[in-house]
N, C-alpha and C positions, 0 to 999 in steps of 0.2 A: 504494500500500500504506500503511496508515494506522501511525504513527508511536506509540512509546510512551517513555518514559523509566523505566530502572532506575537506582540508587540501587548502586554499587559501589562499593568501597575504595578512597579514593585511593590511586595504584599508585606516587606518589612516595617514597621511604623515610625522606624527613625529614618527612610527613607521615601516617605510623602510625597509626593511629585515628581518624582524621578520612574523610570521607565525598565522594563526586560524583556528582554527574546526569549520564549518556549515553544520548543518543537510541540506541535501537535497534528493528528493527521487529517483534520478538514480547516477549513478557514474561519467555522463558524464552531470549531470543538470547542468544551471548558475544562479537558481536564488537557495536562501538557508536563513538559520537562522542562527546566531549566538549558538554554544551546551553554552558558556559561555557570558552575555552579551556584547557588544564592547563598552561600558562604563567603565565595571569593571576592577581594573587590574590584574586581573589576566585573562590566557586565550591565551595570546599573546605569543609566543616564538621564540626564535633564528633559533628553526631546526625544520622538519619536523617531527623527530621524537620524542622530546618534546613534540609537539603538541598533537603528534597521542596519545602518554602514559597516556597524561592528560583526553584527551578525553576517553579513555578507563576506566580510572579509574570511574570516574564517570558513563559511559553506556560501562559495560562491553562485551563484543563478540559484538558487533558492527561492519562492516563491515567499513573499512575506506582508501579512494581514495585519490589519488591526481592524475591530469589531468587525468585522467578517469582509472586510473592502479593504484592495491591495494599498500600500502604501504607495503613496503618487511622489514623483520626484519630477522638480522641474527641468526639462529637456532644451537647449537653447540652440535652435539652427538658423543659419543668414538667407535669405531672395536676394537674386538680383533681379532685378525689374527695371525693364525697358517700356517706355512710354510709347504708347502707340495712339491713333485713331482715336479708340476703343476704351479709351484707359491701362493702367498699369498692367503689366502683364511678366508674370514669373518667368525667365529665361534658364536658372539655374538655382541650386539649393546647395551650403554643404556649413564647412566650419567659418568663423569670418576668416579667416586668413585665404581658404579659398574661394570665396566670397567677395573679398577685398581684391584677389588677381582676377577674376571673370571679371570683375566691370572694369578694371583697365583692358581687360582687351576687349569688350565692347565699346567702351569710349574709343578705343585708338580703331577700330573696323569702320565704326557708325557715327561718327564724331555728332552727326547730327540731331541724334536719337536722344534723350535725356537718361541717363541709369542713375538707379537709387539703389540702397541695399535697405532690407526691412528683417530688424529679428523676431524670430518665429520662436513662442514656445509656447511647446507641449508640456499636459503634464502625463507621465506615463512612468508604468508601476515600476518599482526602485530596483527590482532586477535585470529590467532592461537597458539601464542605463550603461 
């Protein structure tokens, strides 16, 4: 049965607002392991998303929940967009840096054409990332 980690409260009381990863095997299960022990200290964290990185680090692509909906990590990719007619029109997509080299070679091809870069982001669940 294929394994997930949720993202629960830590349940120690001197550690109130802080965060843990426990393997469990649906996304919506209540019973779970600790991925780090709840002895140790390390494991425990502020944010959700702390938690979720740490987790990862250790069992990486792991699928990982909290209240039964994947944790979302913001995704950040460039457009370049050439001005047409019609309005703005996507010609390329990737990191800024190549992002930043597509519109000089469409400025230097099209000199006439206006390019803009627009950042794009997604939010998509933290394993993807």
């Amino acid at each position: 049965m294929p394994r997930v980690i949720q993202i629960w409260d830590d349940l120690h009381s001197e550690r109130a607002g802080y965060f843990r990863a426990y393997w469990c095997k649906s996304p919506t299960d209540t019973i779970g392991c600790p991925v780090i022990g709840v002895c140790s200290p390390g494991g425990s964290h502020r944010t959700i998303r702390a938690t979720a990185i740490e987790a990862l680090k250790l069992h990486p692509g792991t699928e990982v929940y909290r209240n039964g909906k994947p944790v979302l990590f913001p995704s950040v990719s460039w457009d370049v967009q050439q001005r047409t007619t019609e309005g703005w029109e996507t010609v390329s997509s990737g990191t800024f840096s190549q992002a930043r080299e597509n519109a000089k070679d469409y400025r230097a091809n099209q000199p006439e054409l206006p390019v803009r870069l627009k950042r794009v982001i997604d939010r998509v669940p933290i394993w993807e990332v």
